[in-house]
C-alpha positions in Angstrom: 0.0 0.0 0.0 1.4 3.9 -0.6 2.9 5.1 1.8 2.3 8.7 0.6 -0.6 10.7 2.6 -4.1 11.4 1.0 -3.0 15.1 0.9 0.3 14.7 -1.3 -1.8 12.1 -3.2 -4.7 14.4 -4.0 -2.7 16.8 -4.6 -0.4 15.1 -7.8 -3.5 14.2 -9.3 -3.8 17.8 -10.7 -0.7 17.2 -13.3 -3.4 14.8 -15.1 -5.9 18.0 -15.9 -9.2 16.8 -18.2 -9.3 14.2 -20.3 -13.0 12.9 -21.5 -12.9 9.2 -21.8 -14.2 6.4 -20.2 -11.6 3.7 -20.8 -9.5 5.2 -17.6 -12.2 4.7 -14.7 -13.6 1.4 -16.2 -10.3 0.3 -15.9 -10.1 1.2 -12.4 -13.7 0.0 -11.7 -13.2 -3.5 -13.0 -9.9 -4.0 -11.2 -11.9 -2.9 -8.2 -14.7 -5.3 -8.7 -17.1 -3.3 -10.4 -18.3 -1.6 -6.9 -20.8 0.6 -9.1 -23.1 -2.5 -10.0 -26.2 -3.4 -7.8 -27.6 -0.8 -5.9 -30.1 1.5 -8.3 -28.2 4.6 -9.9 -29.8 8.0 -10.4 -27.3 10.0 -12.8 -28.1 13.5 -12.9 -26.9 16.0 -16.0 -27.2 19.5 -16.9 -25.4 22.6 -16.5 -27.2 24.5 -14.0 -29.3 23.1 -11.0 -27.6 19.7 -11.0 -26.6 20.1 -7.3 -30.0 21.1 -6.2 -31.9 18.5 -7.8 -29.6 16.0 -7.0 -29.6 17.1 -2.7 -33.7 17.1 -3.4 -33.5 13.5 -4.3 -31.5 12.0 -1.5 -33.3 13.7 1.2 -36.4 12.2 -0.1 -34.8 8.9 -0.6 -33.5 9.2 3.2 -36.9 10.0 4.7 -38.0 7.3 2.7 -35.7 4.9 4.5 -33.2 4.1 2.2 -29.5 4.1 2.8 -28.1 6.8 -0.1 -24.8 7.5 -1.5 -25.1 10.9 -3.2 -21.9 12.3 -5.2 -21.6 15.8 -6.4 -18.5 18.3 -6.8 -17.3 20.5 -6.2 -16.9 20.4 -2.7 -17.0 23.9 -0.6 -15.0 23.5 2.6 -13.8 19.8 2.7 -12.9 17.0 -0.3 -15.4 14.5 1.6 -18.4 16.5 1.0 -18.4 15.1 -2.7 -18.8 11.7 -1.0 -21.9 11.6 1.4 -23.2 8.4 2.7 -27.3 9.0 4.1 -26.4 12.5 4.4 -23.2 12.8 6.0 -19.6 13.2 4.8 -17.6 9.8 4.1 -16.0 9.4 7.7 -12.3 10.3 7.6 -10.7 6.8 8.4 -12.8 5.0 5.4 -11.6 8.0 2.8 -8.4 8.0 3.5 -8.3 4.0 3.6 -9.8 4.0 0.0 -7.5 6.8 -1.9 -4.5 5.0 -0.6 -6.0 1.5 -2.0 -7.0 3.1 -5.5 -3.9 5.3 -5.8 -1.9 1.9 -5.3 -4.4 0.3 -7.8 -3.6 3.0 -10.3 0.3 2.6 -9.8 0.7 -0.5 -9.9 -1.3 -0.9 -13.1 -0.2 2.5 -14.5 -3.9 3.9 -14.8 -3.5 8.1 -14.4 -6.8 9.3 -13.2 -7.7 12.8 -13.3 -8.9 14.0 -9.9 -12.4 13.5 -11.0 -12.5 10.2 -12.3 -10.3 9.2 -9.1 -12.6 10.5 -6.6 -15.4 9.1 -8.9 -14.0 5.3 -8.2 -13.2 6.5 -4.6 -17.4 7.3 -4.0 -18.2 4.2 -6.0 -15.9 2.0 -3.4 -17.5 3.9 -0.3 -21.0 3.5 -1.5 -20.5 -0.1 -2.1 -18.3 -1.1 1.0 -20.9 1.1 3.0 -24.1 -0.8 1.8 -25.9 2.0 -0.2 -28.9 0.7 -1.8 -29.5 4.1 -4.1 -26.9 5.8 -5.5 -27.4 9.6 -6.7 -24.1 10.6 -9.2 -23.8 14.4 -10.4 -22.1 14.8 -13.6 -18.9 16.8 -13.5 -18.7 17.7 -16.9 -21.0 17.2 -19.9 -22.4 13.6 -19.6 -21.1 11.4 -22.6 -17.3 11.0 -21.3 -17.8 11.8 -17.5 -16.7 9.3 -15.3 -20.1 8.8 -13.7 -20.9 7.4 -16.9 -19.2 4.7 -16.3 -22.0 3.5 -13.8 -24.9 2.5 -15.5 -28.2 4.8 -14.8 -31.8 3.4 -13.8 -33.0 6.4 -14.3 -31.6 10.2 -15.7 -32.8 13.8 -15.3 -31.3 16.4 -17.1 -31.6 20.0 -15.7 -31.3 23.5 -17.6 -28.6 23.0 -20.4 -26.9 26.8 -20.9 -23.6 27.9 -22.4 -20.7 26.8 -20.4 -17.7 25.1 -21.0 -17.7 25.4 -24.6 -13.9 25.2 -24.4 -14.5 21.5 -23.6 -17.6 20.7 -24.9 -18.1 22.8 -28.0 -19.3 25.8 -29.0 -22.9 26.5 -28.9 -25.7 25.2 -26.6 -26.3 22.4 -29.4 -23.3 20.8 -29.3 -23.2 21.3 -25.2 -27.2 19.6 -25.2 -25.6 16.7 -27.2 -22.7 16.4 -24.9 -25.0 15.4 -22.0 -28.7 13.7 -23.9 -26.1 11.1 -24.9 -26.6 9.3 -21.0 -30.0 8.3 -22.2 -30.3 4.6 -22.5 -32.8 2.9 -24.1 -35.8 1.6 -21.9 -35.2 3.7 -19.0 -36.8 6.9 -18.0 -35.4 10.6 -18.4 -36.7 13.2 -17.2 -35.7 16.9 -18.0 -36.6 20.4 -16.8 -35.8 22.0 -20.1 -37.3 25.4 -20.7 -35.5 26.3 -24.4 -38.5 25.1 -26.9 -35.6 24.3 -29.2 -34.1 21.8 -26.7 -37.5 20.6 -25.6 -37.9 19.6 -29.3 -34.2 18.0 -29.7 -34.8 15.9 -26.4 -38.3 14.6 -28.0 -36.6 13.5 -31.2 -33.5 12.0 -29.4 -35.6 10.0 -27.9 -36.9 8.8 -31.3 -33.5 7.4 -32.0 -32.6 6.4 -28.5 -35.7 4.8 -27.2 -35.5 6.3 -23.8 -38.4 7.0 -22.0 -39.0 10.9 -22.6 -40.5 12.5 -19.0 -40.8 16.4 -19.9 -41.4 19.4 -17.7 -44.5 21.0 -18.8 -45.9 17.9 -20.6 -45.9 14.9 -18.2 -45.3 17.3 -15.1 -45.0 21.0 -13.8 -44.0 22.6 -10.3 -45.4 26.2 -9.4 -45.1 28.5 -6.7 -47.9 29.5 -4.5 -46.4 32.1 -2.3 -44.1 34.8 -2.7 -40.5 34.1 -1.4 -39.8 35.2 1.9 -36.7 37.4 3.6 -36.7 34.7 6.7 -36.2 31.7 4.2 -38.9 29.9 5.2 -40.2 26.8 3.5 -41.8 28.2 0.6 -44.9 26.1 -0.5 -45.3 25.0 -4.3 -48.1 22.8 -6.2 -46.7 19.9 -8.1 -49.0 17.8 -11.1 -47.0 14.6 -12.3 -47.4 10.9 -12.9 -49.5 10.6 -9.4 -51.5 13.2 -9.6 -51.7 16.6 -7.7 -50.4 18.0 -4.6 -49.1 20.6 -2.4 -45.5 20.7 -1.0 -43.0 23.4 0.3 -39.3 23.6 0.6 -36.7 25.8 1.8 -35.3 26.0 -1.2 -37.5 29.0 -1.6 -35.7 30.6 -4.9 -37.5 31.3 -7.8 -35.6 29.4 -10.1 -35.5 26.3 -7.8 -39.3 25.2 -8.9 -38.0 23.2 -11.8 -35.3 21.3 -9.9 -37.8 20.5 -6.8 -40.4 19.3 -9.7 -38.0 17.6 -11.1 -36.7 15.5 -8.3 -40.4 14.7 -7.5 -40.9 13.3 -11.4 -37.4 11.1 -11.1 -38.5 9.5 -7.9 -42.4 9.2 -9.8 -40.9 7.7 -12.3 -38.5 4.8 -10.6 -39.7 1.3 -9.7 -38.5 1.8 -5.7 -41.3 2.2 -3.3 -41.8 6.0 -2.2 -44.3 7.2 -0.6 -46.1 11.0 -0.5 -45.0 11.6 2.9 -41.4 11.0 2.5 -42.0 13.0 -0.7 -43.6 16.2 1.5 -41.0 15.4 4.8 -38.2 15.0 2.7 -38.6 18.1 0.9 -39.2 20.2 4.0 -35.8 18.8 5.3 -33.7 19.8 2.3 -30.4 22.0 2.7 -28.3 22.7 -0.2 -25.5 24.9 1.0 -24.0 27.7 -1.6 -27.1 27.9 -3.3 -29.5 31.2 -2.6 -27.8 30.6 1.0 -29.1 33.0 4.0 -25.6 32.6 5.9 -26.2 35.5 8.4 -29.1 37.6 8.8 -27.3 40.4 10.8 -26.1 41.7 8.8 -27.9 39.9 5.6 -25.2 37.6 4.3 -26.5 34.9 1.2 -23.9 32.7 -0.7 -24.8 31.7 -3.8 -22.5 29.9 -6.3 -23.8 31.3 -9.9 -21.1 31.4 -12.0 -22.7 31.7 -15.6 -24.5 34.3 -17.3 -28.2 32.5 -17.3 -27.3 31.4 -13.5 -26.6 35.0 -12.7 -30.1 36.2 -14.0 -31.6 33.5 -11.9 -30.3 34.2 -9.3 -30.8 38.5 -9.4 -34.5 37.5 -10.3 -34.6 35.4 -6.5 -33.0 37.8 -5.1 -35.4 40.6 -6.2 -38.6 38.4 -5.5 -37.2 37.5 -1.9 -36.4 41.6 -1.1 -38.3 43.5 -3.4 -36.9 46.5 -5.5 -36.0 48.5 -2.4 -33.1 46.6 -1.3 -29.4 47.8 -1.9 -27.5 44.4 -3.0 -23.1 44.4 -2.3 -21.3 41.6 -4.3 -18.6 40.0 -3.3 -17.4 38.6 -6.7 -14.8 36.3 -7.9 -15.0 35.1 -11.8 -13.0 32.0 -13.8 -11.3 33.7 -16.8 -13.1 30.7 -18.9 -16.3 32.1 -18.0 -18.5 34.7 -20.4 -18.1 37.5 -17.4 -19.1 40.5 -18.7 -22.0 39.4 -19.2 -21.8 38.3 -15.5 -21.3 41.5 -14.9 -23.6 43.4 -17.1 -26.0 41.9 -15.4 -25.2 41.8 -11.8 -24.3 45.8 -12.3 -27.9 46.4 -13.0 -28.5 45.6 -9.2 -25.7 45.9 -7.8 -24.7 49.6 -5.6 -21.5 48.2 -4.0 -18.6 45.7 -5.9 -15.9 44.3 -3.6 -13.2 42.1 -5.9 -10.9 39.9 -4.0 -7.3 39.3 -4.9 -6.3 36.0 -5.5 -3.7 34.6 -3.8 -0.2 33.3 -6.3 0.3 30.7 -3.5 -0.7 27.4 -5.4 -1.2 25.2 -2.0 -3.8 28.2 -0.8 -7.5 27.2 -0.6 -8.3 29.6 -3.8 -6.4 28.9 -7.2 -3.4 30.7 -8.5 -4.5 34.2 -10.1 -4.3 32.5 -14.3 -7.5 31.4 -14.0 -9.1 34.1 -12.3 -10.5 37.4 -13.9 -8.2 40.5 -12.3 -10.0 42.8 -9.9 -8.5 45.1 -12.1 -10.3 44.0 -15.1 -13.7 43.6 -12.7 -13.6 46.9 -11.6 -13.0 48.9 -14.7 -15.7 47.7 -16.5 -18.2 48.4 -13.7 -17.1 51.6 -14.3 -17.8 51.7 -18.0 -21.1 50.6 -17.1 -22.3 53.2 -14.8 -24.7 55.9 -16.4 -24.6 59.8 -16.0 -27.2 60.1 -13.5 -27.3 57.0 -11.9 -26.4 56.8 -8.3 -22.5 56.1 -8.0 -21.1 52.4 -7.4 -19.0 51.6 -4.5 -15.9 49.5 -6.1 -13.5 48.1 -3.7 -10.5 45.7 -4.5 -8.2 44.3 -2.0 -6.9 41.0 0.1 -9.4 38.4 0.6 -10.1 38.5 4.5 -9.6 42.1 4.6 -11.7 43.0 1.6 -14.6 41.2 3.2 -14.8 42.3 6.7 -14.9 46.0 4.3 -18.2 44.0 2.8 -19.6 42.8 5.9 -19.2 46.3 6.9 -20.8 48.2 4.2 -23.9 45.3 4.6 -24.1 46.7 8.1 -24.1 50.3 7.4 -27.6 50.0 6.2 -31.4 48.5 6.9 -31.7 47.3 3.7 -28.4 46.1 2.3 -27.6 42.5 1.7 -24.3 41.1 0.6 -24.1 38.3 -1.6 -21.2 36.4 -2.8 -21.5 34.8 -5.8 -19.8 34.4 -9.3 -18.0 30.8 -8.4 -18.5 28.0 -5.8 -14.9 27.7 -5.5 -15.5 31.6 -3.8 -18.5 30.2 -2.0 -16.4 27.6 -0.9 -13.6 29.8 0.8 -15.6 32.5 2.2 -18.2 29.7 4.1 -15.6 28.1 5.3 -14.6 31.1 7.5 -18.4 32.2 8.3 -19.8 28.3 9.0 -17.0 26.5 11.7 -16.5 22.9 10.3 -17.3 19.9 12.7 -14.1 18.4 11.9 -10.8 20.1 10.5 -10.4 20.1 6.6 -9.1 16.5 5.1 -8.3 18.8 1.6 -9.9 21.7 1.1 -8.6 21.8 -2.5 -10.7 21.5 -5.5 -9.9 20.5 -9.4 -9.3 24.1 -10.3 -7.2 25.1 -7.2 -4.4 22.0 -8.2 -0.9 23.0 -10.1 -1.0 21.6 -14.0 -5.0 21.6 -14.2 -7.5 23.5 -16.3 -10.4 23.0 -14.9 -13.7 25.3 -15.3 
């Protein structure tokens, strides 16, 4: 067995950066006995909402008794959080046990994982030697070549496809749609919350081809909201139509662009053979906590964390945060942007409700718990186009740059200068990551805090 630690091993897998296949961790999978085979697989695809749909799931599936293994990325404060087993983190001793085992598996066979697809085969053993009966797997990265992939689906959903990650997948949201359709299989259901009519219509005739089993928001189900949000994040109640008729639930996931992902979880577990019933549905629901996303982490002053970090998520998420405080509220962000991202048009549109911008430095220091400043968008390059976009008139912008820490105690400060000012930090989970991590104490110190993005040699977006 390695003798190196989990950290240092981690930590090398960045010189392997992104490299869509599927050979690699079927490999690894075999050798390992094929831990992904025999408990019933939920894959989840999409670019935005994959997180959420996928946390919605796995509560339900917990309050419906069943022991869950649910793996998403990335992680905000601690590598294990990728891994959870019935709702908690992978314990320590059993993570560390496994990366050592399949980091000597890959060695001695001379199998180089990316840091995805090993963590991917890390989850898969947990989940087996752990006795989960359902497994929920979030896609990384497109769906055809991601290393979830590897473990054959019972059942798919597909969330809101958007522009993102082009560099990888293609240009265009048709070639991107493509990339992650192609995890239908033939017999089994998939449902999607697609809202483009052009994508609606591509996933119908895909399914011609395919012969997947086609479950479409706004045809064999819809979610609405009932209520208007609420500042005290309350669980916000919705009606939901689908495959078993009507009925009224509520969530805390109270944002308005969270009705199709809550509908959508309810369809998935509508459509699968295992045995749920409509008050795990309601209890499970009412239980659900998705950190990062539309996140009230203080209330004194109004602190929300909320890792958007495209242009359509961005637009989601200043439309919750208008219907949660109405148009009187002054709104601070705290804003951090990959240079692979479309951000001026991040920007365009967070400047619209946005009367303070506070743009973080980023650290050169590859080992910190934020990447190295290449893949970053400069403060510098942040804070001059706010300025282009301010209008004679209009009432002036606050722009800030500075250290991390330092820069948001300024934030926290301007939040608390006023009755009606929230801060929000957004633009990256990686940022969501660091910043929670210093508001929220962790139960246990950080295994590795490090994601894909913040290891030397990778690429990652």
């Amino acid at each position: 067995m390695s003798s190196s630690s989990v950290q240092d091993i981690l930590s090398g897998l960045g010189r392997f950066g992104i490299h869509p296949g599927l050979d690699r961790i079927r490999a690894v999978l075999s050798l390992l006995g094929n831990p992904e085979k025999g408990p019933f697989i939920f894959q989840i695809v999409g670019t935005n909402g994959k997180g959420s749909t996928a946390a919605a799931i796995d509560a339900i599936l917990r309050e419906a008794g069943y022991r869950t293994g649910r793996y998403t990325s990335p992680h905000l404060s601690d590598v294990r959080e990728r891994i959870m087993i019935s709702g908690k983190p992978v314990p320590t001793s059993l993570f560390e046990f496994l990366v050592r085992d399949v980091d000597t598996l890959c060695r001695r066979h001379q199998l180089d994982l990316t840091f995805f697809e090993f963590l991917t085969a890390v989850g898969l053993l947990a989940f087996s030697q752990s006795g989960c009966q359902v497994l929920v797997l979030e896609a990384g990265l497109g769906g055809r070549w991601d290393a979830t992939t590897a473990a054959t689906p019972h059942l798919t959903v597909l969330t809101q496809v958007e522009r993102d990650h082009e560099e990888i997948l293609g240009e265009g949201i048709a070639n991107i749609f493509e990339e992650k359709v192609a995890v239908g299989k033939a017999g089994i259901p998939f449902v999607a919350t697609l809202s483009e009519p052009s994508l609606r219509e591509r996933f119908l005739e895909r399914h011609r081809k395919t012969g997947y089993i086609p479950v479409l928001n706004g045809r064999d189900f819809e979610g609405s909201w009932t209520s208007p949000d609420n500042i005290n994040g309350e669980p916000r109640p919705f009606h939901y139509l689908g495959r078993w008729g009507e009925r009224d639930l509520a969530s805390p996931l109270s944002a308005t662009y969270q009705i199709d992902n809550l509908s959508g979880s309810v369809a998935a577990l509508e459509w699968s053979p295992l045995p749920i019933s409509p008050r795990s549905i309601r209890e499970g629901l009412l239980g659900l906590h998705n950190p990062g996303r539309l996140e009230m982490i203080r209330t004194s002053p109004r602190i929300i964390l909320d890792g958007a970090h495209n242009p359509s998520a961005v637009k989601a998420l200043c439309r919750a945060l208008r219907d949660r405080f109405g148009e009187s509220e002054d709104f601070g962000f705290f804003l951090g942007i990959h240079s692979v991202k479309d951000w001026e048009a991040m920007i365009q549109t967070l400047s619209l409700d946005g009367k303070a911008f506070f743009f973080p430095d980023v650290p050169r220091n590859s080992k910190s718990t934020l990447p190295a400043d290449g893949s970053w968008v400069s403060p510098g390059q942040m804070a001059q186009m706010v300025r282009t976009l301010e209008k004679p008139g209009k009432d002036s912008v606050e722009i800030r740059e500075g250290g991390r820490e330092a820069l948001f105690q300024e934030a926290v400060a301007w939040a608390n200068a006023g009755s009606n000012r929230t801060l929000v930090v957004t633009g990256s989970l990686y940022l969501v990551g660091y910043v929670r991590s210093f508001l929220v104490p962790y139960p246990d110190p950080p295994l590795f805090s490090l994601n894909e993005r913040d290891l030397p040699g990778t690429d990652h977006s």
